[in-house]
Backbone as JSON, one array per atom type, in Angstrom:
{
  "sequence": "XXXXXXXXXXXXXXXXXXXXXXXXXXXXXXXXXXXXXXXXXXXXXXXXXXXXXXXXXXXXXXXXXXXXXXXXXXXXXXXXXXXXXXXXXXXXXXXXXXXXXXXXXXXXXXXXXXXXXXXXXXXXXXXXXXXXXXXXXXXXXXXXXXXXXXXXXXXXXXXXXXXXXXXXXXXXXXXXXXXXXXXXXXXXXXXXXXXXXXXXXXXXXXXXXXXXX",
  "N": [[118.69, 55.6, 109.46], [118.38, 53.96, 111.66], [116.29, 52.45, 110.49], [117.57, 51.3, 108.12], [119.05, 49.45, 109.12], [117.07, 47.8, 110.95], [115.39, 46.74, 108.95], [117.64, 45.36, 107.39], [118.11, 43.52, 109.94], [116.04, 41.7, 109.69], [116.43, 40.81, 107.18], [118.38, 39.09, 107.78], [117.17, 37.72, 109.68], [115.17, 36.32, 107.53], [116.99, 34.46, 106.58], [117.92, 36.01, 104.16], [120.77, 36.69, 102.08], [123.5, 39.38, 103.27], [124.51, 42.6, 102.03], [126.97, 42.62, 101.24], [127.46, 40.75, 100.51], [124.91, 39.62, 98.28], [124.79, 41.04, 95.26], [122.81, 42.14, 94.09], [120.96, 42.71, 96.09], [122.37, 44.46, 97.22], [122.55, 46.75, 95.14], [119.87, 47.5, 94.63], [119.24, 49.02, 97.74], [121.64, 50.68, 97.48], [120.14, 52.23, 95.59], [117.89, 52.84, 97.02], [118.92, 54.36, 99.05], [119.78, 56.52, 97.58], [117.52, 57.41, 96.63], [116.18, 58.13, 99.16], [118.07, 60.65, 99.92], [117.48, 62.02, 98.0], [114.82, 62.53, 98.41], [114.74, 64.14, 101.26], [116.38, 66.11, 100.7], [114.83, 67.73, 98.6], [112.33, 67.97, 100.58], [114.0, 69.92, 102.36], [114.02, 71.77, 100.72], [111.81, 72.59, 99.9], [110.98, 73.89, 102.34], [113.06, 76.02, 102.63], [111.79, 77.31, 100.78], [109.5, 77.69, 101.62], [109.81, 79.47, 103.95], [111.23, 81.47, 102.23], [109.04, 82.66, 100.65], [107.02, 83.32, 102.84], [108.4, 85.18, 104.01], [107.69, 87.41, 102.55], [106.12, 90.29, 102.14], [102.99, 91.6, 101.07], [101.82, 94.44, 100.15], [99.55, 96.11, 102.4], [96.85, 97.86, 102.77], [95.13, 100.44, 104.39], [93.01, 102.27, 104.05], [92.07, 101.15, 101.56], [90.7, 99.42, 98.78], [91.84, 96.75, 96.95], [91.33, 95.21, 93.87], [91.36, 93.18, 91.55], [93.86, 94.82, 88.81], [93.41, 96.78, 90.13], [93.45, 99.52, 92.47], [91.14, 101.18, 94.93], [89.48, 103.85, 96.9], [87.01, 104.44, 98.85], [85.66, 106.5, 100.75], [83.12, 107.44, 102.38], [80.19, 109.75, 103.97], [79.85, 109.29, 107.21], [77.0, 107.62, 108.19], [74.27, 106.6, 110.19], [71.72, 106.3, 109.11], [70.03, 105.2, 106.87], [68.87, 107.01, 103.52], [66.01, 105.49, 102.87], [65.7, 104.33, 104.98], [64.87, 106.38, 106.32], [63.01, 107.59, 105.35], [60.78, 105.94, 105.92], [60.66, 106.03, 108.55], [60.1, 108.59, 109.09], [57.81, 108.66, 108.18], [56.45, 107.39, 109.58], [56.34, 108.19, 111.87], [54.72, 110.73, 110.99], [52.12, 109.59, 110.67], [51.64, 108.72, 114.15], [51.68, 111.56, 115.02], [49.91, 112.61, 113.32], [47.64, 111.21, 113.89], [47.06, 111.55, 116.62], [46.63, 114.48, 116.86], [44.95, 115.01, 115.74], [42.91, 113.16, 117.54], [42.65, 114.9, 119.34], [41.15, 116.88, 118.06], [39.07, 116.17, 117.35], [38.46, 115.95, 120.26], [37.8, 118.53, 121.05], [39.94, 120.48, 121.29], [41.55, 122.53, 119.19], [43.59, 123.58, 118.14], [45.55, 121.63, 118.25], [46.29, 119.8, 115.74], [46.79, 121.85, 113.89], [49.49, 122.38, 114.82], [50.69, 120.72, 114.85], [50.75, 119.78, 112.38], [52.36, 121.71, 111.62], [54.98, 120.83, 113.18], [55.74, 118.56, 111.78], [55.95, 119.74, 109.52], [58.45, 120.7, 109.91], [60.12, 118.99, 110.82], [60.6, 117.35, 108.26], [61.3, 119.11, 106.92], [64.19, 119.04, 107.52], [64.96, 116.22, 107.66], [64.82, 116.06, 104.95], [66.84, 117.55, 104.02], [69.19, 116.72, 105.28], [68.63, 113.5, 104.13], [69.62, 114.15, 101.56], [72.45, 114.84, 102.06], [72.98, 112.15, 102.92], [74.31, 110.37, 101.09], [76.62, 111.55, 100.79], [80.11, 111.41, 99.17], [83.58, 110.25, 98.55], [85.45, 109.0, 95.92], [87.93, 107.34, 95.28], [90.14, 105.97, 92.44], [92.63, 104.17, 91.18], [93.67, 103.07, 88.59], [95.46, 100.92, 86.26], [97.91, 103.34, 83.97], [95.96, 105.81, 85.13], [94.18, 107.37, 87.26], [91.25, 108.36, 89.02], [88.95, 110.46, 90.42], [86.67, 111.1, 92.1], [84.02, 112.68, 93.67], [80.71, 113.26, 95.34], [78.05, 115.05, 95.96], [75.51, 116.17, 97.8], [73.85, 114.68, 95.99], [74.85, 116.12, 93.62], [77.64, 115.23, 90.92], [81.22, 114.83, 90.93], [83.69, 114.85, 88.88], [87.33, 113.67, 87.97], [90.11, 113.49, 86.14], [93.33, 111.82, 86.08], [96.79, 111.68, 85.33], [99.0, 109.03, 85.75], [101.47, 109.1, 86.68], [102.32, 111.88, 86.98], [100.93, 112.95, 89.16], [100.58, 114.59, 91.86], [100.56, 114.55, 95.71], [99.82, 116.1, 98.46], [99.26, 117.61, 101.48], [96.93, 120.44, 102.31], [96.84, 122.67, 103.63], [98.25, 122.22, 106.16], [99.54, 119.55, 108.21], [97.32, 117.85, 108.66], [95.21, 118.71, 107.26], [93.2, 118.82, 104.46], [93.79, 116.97, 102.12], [95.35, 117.61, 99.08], [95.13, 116.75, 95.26], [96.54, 117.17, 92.97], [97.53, 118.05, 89.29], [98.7, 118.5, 86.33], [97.58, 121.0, 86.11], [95.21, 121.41, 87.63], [93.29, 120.54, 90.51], [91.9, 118.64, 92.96], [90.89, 118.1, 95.9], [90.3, 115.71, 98.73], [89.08, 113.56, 100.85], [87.52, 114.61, 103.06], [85.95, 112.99, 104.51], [87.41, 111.47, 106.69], [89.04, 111.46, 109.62], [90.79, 113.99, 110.98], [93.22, 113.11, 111.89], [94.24, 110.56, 110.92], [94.38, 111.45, 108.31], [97.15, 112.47, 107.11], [98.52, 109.29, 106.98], [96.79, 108.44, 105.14], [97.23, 110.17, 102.77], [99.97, 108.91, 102.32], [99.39, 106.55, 101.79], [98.37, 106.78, 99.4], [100.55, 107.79, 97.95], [101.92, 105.78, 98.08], [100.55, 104.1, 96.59], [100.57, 104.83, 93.58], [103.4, 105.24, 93.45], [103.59, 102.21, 92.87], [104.32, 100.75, 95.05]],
  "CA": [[119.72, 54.59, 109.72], [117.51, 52.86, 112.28], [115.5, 51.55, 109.52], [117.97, 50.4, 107.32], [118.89, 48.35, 110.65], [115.87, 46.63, 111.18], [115.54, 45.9, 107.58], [119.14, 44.2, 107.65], [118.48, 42.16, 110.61], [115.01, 41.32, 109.39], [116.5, 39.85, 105.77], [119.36, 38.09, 108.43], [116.47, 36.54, 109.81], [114.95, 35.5, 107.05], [118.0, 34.01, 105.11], [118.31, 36.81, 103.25], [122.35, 37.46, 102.14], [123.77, 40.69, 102.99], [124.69, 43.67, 101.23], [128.28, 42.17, 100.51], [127.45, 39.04, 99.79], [124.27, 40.01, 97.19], [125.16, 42.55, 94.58], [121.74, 42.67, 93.81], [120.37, 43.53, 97.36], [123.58, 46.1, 97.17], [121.91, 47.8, 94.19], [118.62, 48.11, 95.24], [119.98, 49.29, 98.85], [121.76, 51.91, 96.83], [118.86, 52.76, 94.89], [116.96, 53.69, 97.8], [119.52, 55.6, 99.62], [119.82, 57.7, 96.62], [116.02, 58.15, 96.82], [115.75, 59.12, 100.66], [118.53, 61.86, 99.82], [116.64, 63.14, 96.86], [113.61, 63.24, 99.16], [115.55, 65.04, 101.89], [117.06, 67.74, 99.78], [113.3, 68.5, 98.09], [112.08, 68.19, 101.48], [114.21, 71.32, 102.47], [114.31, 73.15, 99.57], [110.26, 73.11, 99.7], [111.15, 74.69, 103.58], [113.3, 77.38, 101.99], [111.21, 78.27, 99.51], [108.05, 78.4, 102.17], [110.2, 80.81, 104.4], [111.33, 82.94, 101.44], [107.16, 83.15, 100.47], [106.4, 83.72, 104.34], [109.17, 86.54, 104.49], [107.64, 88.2, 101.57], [105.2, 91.0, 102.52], [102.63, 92.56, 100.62], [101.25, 95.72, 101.21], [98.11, 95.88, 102.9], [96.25, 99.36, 102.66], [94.0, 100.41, 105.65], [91.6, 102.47, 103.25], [91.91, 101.14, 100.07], [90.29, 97.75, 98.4], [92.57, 96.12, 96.01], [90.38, 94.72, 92.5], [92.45, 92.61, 89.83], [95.21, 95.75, 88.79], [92.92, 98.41, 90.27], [93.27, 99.87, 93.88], [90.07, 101.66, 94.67], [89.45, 103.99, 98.02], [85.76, 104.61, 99.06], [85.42, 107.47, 101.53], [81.71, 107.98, 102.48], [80.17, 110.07, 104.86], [79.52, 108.12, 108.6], [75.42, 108.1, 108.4], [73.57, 105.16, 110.61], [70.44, 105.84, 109.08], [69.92, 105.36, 105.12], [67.31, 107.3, 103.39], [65.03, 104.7, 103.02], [65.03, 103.89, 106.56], [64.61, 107.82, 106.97], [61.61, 108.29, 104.93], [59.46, 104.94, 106.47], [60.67, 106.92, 110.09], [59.35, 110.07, 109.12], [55.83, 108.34, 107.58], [55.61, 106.7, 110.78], [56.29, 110.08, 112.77], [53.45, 111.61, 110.71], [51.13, 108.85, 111.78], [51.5, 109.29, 115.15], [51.57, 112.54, 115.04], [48.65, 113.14, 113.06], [46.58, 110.52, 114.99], [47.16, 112.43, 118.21], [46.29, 115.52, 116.33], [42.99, 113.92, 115.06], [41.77, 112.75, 118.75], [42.23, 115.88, 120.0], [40.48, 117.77, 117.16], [37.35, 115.4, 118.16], [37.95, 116.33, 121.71], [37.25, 119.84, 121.04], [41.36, 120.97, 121.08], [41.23, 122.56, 118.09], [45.03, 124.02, 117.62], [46.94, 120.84, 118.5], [46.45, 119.36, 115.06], [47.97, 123.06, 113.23], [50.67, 122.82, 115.77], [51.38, 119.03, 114.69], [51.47, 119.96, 110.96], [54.03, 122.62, 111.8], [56.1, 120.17, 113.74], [56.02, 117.79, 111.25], [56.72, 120.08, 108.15], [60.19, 121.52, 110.37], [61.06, 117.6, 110.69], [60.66, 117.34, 107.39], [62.56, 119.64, 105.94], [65.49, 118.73, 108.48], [65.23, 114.99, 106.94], [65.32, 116.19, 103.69], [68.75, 118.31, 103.5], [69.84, 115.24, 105.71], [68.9, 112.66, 103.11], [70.43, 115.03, 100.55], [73.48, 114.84, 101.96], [73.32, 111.05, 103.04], [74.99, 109.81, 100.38], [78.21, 112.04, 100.09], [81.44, 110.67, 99.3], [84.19, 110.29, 97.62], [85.93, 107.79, 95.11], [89.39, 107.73, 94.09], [90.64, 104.89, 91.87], [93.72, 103.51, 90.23], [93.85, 101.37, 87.63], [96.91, 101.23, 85.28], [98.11, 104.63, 84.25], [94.77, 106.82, 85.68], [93.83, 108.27, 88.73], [90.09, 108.83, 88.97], [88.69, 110.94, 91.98], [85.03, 111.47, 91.94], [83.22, 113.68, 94.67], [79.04, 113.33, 94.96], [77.85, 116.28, 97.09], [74.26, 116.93, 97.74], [73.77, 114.45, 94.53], [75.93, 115.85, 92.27], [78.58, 114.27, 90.94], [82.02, 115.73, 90.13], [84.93, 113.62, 88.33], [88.7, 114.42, 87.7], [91.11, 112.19, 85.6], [94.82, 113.06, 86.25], [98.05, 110.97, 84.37], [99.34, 108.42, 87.37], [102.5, 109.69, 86.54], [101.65, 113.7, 87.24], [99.99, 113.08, 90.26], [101.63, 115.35, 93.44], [99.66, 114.13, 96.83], [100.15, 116.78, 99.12], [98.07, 118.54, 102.12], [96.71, 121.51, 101.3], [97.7, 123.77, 104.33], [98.83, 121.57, 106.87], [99.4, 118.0, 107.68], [95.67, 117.84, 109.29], [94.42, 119.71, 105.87], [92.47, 118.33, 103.3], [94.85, 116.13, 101.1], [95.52, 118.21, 97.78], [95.39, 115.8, 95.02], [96.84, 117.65, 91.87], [98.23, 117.32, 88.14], [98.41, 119.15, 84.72], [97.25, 122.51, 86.3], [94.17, 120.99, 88.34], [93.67, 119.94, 92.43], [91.49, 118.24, 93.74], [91.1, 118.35, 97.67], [90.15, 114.92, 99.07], [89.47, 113.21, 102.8], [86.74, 115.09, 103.73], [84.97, 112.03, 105.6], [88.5, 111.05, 107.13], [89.5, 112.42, 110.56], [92.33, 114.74, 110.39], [94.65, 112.98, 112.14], [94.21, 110.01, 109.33], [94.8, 112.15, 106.73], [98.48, 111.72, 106.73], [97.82, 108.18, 106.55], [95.96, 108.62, 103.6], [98.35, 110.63, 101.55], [101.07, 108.59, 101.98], [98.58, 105.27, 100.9], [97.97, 106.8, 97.95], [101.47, 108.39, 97.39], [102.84, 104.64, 97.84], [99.87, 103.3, 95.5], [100.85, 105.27, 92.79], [105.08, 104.08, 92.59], [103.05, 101.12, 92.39], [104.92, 99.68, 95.74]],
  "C": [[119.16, 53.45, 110.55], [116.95, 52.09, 111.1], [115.66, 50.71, 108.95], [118.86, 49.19, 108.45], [118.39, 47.47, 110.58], [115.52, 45.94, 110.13], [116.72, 44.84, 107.46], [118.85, 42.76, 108.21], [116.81, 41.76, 110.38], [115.52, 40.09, 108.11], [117.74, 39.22, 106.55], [118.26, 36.97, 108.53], [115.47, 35.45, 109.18], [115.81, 34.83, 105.82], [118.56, 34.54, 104.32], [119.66, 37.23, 103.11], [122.54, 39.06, 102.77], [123.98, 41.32, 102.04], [126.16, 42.74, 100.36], [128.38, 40.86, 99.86], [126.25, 39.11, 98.57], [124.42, 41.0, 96.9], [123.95, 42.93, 94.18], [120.68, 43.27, 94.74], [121.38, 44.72, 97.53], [122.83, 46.98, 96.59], [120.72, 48.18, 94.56], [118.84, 48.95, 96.92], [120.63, 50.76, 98.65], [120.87, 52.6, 96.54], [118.28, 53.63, 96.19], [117.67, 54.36, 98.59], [119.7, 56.96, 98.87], [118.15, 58.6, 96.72], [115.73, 59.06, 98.13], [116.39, 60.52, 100.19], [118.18, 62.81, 99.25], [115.3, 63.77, 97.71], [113.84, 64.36, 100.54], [115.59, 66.52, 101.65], [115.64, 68.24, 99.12], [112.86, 69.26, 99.48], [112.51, 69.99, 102.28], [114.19, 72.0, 101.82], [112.76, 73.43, 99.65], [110.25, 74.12, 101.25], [111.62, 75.71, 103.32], [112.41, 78.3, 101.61], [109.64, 78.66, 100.69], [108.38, 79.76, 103.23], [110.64, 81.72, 103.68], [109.58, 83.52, 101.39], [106.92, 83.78, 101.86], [106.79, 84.82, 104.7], [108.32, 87.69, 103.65], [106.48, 88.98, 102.18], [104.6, 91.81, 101.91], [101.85, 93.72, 100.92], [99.92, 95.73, 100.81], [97.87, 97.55, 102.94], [94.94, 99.33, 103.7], [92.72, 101.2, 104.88], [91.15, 102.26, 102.5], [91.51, 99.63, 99.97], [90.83, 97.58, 97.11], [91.4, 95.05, 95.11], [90.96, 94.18, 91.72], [93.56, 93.51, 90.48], [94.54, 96.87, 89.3], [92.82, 98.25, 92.14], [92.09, 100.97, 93.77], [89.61, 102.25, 96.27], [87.66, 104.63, 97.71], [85.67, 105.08, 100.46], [84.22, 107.92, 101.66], [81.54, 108.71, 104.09], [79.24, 109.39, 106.11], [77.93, 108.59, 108.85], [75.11, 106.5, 109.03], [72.4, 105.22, 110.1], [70.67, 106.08, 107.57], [68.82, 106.12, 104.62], [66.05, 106.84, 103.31], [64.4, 104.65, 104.43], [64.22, 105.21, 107.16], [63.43, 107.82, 106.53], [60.6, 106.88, 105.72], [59.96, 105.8, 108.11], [59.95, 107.92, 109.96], [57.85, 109.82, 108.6], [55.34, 107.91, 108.85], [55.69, 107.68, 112.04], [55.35, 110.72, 112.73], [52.28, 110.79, 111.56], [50.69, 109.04, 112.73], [50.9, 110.79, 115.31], [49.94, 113.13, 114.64], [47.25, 112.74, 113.51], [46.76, 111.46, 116.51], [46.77, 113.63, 118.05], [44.52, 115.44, 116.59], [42.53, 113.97, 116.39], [41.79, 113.88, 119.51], [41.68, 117.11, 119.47], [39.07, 117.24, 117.62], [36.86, 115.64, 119.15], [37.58, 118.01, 121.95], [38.77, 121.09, 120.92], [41.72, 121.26, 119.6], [42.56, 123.01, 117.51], [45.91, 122.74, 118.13], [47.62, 119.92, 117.37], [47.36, 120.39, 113.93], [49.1, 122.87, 113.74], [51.28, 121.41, 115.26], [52.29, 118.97, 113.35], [52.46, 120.76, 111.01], [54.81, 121.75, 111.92], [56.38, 119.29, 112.61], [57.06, 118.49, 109.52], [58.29, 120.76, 108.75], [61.03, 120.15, 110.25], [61.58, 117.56, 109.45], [61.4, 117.87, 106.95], [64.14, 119.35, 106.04], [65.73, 117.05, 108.31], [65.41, 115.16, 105.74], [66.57, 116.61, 103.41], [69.27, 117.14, 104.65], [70.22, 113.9, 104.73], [69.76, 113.38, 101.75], [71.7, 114.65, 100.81], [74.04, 113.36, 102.38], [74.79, 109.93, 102.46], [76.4, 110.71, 99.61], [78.96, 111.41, 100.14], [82.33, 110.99, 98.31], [85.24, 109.21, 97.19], [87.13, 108.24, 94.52], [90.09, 106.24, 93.77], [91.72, 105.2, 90.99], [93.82, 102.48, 89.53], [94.54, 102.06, 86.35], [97.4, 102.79, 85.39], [96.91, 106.09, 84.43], [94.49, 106.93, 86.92], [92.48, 109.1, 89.03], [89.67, 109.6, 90.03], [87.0, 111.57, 91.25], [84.46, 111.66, 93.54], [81.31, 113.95, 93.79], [79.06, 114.12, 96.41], [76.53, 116.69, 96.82], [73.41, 115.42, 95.85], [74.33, 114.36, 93.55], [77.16, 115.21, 92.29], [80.2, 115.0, 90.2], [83.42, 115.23, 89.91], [85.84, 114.37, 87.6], [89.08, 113.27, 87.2], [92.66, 112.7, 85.32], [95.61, 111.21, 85.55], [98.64, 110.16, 85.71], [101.15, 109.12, 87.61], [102.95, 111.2, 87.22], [101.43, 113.68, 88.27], [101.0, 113.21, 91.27], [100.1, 115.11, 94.65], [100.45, 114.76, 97.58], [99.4, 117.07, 100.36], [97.82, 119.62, 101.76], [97.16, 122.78, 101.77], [98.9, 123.13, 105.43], [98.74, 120.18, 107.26], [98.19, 117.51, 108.36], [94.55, 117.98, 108.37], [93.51, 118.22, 105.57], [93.71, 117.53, 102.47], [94.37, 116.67, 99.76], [95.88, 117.0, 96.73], [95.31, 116.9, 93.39], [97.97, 117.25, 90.61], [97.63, 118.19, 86.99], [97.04, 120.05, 85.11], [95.51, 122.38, 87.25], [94.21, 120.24, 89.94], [92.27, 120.13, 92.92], [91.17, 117.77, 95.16], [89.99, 116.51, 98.33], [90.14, 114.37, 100.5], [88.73, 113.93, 103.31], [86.4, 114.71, 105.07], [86.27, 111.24, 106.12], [88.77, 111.71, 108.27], [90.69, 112.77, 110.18], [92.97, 114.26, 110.9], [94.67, 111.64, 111.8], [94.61, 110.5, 108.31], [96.27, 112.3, 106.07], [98.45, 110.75, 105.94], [97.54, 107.79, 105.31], [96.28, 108.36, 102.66], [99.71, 109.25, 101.24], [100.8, 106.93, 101.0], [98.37, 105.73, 99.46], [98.95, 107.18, 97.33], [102.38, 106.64, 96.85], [101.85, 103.73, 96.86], [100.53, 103.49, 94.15], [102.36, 105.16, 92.46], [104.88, 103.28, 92.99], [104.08, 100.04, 93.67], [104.04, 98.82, 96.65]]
}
């Protein structure tokens, strides 16, 4: 209203008729009041519509990674060292080891280099069923109507495919358990690498994946 004010006494001061006295400064005058209002009313309706969007909340999953239409949980077991890193540690263990062996085989210490290879083949073996089990885990995916769960243990690899429909997510003894993940006469036990008092948690992420809320 200020505006159309200063406009007014702007076209006073330069000669310009008024509203009542030009019907053609009327119409245009109109015109653009019609416009502000239209811009107005957008104006809020684009505010509506950003607090309906803003209200809207989708669900966020603390273990699971959402893909396109596929939710996808990746449960591995908590290792800081990879096998790679393990086996250049344990070459560079021998090294040592066997150099320190060595200079005291020269110095006339003739059991400290037997005693080395011992130590080294007990490491050894105790990095190996380590790296063995490095890479356990387990995979359970959804995408459309399937329900994949795949368990690698030691290597192997061991895969279930249940109906999304079918699928009862339970614990197995208690709500600390293992999360029972069964369907069409099969159960799968899941959450190994999960602390138990997560494992609730879990179930109920995957109970609310599956009626797709």
């Amino acid at each position: 209203m200020a505006g159309l004010g200063l406009a007014r006494q702007a076209g006073k001061a330069k000669g310009v008729p008024d509203s009542g006295e030009n019907p053609r400064y009327n119409k245009r005058l109109s015109a653009f009041k019609k416009s502000l209002a239209h811009g107005l009313d957008a104006a809020a309706c684009c505010d509506v519509q950003h607090c309906k969007i803003s209200t809207v909340s989708n669900p966020i999953f603390r273990f699971a990674t959402v893909s396109g239409q596929g939710i996808h949980w990746f449960l591995r077991r908590n290792c800081s060292v990879t096998p790679t890193q393990l086996g250049w540690m344990y070459a560079s263990l021998c090294a040592v080891s066997l150099g320190i062996g060595l200079f005291f085989w020269f110095q006339g210490a003739r059991f400290v280099l037997p005693f080395a290879w011992l130590e080294l083949m007990a490491v050894g073996v105790a990095f190996l069923v380590y790296a063995r089990h490095a890479t356990d885990g387990e995979r359970i995916s959804l995408e459309g109507a399937r329900l994949v769960v795949e368990l690698e243990n030691a290597g192997k690899l061991e895969r279930a495919e249940f109906r999304r429909e079918w699928v009862r997510i339970e614990p197995s003894a208690d709500e600390k358990s293992l999360i029972a993940v069964s369907a069409q006469g099969r159960t799968v036990n899941v959450g190994r690498y999960v602390r138990p008092e997560l494992r609730p948690l879990l179930a109920r992420e995957i109970r609310a994946a599956l009626r797709g809320a």
